[in-house]
N, C-alpha and C positions, 0 to 999 in steps of 0.2 A: 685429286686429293683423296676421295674414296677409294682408290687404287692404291695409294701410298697406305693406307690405313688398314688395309685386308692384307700386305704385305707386311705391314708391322706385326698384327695382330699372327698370323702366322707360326713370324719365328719366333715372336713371345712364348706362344704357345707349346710351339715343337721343342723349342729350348727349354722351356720349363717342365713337360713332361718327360723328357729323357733325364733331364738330373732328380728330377724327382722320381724315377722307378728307379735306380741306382741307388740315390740316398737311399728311398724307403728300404730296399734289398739288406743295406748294411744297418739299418736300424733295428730290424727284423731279427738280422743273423745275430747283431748287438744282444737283443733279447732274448735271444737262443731259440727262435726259431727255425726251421727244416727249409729255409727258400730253394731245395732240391723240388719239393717238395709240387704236386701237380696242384695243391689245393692252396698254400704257400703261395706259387706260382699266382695263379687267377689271384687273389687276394692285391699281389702287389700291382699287378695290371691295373687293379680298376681301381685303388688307392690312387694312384699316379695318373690316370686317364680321369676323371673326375675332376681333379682341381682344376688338371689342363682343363677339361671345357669349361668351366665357369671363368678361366681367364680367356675366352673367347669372347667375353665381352668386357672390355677393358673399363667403359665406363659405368663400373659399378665397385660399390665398396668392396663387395664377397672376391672380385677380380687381385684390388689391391690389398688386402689383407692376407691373401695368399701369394701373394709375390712380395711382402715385407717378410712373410715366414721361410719361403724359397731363397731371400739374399740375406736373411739371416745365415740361415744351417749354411750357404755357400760361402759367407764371410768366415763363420768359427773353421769349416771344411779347410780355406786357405792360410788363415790365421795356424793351424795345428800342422798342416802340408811344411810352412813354412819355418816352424818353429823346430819340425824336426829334421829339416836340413842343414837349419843352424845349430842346434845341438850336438846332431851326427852323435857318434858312440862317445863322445867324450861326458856327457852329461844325462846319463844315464840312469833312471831312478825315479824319485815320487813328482819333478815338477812333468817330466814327459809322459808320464803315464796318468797324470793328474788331467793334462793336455788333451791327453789319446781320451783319458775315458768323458770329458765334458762333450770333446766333439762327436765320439760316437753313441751317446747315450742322447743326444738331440736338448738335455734339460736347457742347458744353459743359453742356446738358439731362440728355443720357444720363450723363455722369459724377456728373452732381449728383444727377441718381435712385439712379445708383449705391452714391454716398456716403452714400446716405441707408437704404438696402436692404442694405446692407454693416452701418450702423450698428444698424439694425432688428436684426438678427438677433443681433450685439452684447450688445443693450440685454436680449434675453429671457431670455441666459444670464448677468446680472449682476446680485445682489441686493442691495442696499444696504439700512443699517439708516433708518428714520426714526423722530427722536428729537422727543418732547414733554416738557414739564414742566406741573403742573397743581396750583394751590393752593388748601388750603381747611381750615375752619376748621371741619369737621366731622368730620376724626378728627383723634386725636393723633401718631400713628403716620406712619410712610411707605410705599407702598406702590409695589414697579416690578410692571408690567404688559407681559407680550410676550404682542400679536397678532399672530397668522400667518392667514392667508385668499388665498381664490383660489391654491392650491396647482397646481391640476387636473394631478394627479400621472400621468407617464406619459406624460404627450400633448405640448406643445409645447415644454416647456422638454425638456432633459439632464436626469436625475433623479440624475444626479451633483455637479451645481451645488448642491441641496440638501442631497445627503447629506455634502458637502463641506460645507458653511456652519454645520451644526451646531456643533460643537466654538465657532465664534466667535457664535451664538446664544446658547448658555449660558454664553458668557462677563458674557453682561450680566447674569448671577446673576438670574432674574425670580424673584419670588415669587408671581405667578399667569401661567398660560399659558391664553391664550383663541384658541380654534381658529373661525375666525369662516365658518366654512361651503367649501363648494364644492374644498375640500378633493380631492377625485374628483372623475371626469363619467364621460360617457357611454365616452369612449376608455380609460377607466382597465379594466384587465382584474382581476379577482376577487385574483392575486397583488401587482398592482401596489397595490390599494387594502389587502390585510391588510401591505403590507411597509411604506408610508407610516406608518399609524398605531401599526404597531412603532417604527419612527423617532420621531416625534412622541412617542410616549408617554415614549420616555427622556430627554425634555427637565425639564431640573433646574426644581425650583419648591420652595417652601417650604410651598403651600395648594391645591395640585392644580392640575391642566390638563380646563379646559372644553372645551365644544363647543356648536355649536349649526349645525344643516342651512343649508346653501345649497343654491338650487335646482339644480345637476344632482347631487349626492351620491347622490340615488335613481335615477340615469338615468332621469329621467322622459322625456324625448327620445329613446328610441329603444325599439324593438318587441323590439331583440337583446340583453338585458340581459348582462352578465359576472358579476353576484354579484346576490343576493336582498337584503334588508330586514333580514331576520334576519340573514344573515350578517356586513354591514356593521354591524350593533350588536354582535355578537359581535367585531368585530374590536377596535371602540369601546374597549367594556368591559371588555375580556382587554388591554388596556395600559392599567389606569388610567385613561382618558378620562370622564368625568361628563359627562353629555348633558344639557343646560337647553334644553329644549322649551316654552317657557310657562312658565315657572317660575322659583325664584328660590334661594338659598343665603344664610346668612351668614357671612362669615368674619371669625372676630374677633371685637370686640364694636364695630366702629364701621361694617362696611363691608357692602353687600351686593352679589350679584351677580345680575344675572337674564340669561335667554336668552327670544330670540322666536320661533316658527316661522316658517319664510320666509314672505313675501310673494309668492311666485312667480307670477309675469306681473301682476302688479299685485292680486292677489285679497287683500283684508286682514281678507275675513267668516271664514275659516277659524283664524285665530288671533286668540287673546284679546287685547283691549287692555290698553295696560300698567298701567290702574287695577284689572283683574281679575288680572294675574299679579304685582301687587304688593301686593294685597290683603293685610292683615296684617301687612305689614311695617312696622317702625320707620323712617318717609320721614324722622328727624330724621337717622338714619345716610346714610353717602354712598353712591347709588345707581351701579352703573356698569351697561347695557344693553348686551349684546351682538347685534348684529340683523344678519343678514347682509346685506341690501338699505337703505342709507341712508334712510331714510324715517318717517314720523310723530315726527319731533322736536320739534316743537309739543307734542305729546301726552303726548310723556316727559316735558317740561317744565312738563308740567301738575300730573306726580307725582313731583314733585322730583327726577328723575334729573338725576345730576353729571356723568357722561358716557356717550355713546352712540359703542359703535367698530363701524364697519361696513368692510363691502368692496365688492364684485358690480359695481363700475364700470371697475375695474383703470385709473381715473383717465385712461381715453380712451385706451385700447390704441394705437389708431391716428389722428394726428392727420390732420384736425380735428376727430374726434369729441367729446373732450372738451371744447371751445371750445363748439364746438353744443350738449351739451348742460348745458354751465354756463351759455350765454345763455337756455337753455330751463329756467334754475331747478334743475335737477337737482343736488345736493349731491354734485360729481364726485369731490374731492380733498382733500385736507388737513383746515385745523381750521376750524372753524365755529360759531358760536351762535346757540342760542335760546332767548331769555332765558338764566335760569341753567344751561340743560345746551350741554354743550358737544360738539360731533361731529366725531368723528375718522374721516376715510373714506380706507381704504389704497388702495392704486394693487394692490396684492398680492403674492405671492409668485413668480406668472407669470402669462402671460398665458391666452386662450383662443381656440383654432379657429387662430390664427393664430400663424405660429412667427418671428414678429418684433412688435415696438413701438416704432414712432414718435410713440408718446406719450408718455406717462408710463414711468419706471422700474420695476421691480420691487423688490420691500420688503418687511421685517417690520415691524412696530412697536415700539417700547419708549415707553410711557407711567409718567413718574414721578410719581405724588400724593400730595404732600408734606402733613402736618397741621402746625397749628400745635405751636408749642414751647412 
């Protein structure tokens, strides 16, 4: 995986400093500058060699705001390349030269990066609810469902946006709240993580509020931890929270619930499959899986689960992330099937590492599952 990442990182880099000494070149000459020029020359080098390294570390804002400005100027670049092939000599005059000078004067790129890193930042402090409905003839009852996931409390969003949003959470009356991991990370300090699941825990429900780990909850990624294992159970526990680790509950007499341990970095021998954490249950009742990483829904489907609600994608934080990897199969966003279970994967409640999204929104879930009458 860190092989694959030093090789991305790479051709990011090499690709974006060779169109960016080019671009800068014709920007330059745009302005009537001498790029003959020895001192010209040096100028554009270390213009262009600069950004490249700070996109040397991808996981950083200063990374991604110079590569929204980079596929800016390379969109208007293609967009003007394009326009005048379709033009050709026949139309010739103020819309092609209006054309020629937006894309070689940079104004119009920069603004649209702009408007785009303005709305990024936007998008991270704004949660909106997303709404499902879901029917089935395996209980009698109805049942509403609020997941909350990808929280990472403390770190990239305002931690007032959420504590603000409450009040209109529990307006949706849920009768179970399922905490779908990652809740904390690594930035979250020992306060910020017992103050979140105080929060959390006061969310109205009628059959309790689950949980179940995402991968940075435990700070596995960092040497400098802020809170211990124990401590984050105790914070758990001491509001109410029930942790479904491999395991399962029933509530009711039609419905059951189970959680999975993550999957984290792709490893799925450390947690049981879900024909072992569903063992003994009644699969005639409707199964719902809470799994923090979108993944073996074949498998749920194998054991009747009805629906599977996941997160850990935050639905392509930063586009084109999540285009790439919904072409690459990966179950980025929204609702999905296979065969009879159905997968709900949120975009989240904020994002991670990065304190804007040009992807996807930020979200909770409300899932209604209706039984027959």
């Amino acid at each position: 995986m860190f092989t694959i990442y030093i090789i991305i990182m790479l051709v990011i880099v090499l690709a974006a400093g060779i169109y960016i000494f080019f671009r800068l070149r014709r920007l330059l000459e745009f302005y009537g500058a001498d790029t003959s020029s020895k001192r010209i020359k040096a100028v554009n080098i270390i213009l262009a060699v600069i950004p490249a390294l700070f996109c040397m570390v991808l996981f950083s804002n200063t990374a991604v705001i110079i590569l929204h400005i980079t596929a800016a100027f390379m969109l208007f670049d293609i967009i003007a390349y394009a326009a005048s092939k379709i033009c050709g000599k026949k139309q010739k005059g103020r819309v092609q030269a209006a054309l020629s000078w937006f894309s070689q004067s940079g104004i119009l790129p920069l603004l649209t990066a702009l408007a785009i890193i303005v709305y990024g930042y936007y998008n991270m402090n704004n949660i909106r609810a997303a709404e499902y409905i879901i029917n089935t003839d395996k209980i009698t009852s109805s049942y509403r469902i609020l997941f909350l996931s990808d929280i990472h409390y403390g770190t990239v969003q305002n931690k007032k946006v959420l504590q603000d949003k409450i009040s209109v959470i529990n307006s949706h009356q849920p009768d179970i709240v399922i905490l779908g991991g990652d809740i904390t990370e690594e930035g979250t300090s020992k306060e910020e993580m017992q103050e979140v699941f105080k929060l959390l825990g006061g969310l109205e429900n009628r059959y309790g509020i689950y949980y179940v780990y995402g991968n940075h909850d435990r700070q596995p990624y960092t040497t400098h931890r802020t809170y211990t294992d124990e401590e984050l159970v105790q914070a758990i526990s001491q509001n109410g929270i029930t942790v479904l680790e491999d395991s399962y509950i029933e509530i009711e007499q039609d419905l059951i619930l189970a959680g999975r341990a993550d999957a984290t970095m792709g490893r799925t021998s450390d947690r049981l499959p879900p024909g072992e954490i569903l063992k003994g249950a009644d699969k005639d009742k409707y199964i719902i899986m809470a799994d923090h990483q979108p993944v073996e829904a074949a498998e749920n489907n194998k054991n009747n689960v009805g629906l599977e609600l996941s997160g850990h994608t935050h639905g392509g934080q930063i586009w084109p992330a999540g285009l790439f990897s919904g072409i690459a199969g990966v179950l980025n966003y929204g609702e999905y099937k296979e065969g009879n279970c159905k997968v709900i994967v949120s975009s989240g409640v904020a994002g991670w590492t990065y304190s804007m999204r040009t992807g996807k929104h930020c979200e909770y879930v409300v899932v209604d599952i209706n039984g027959k009458r």
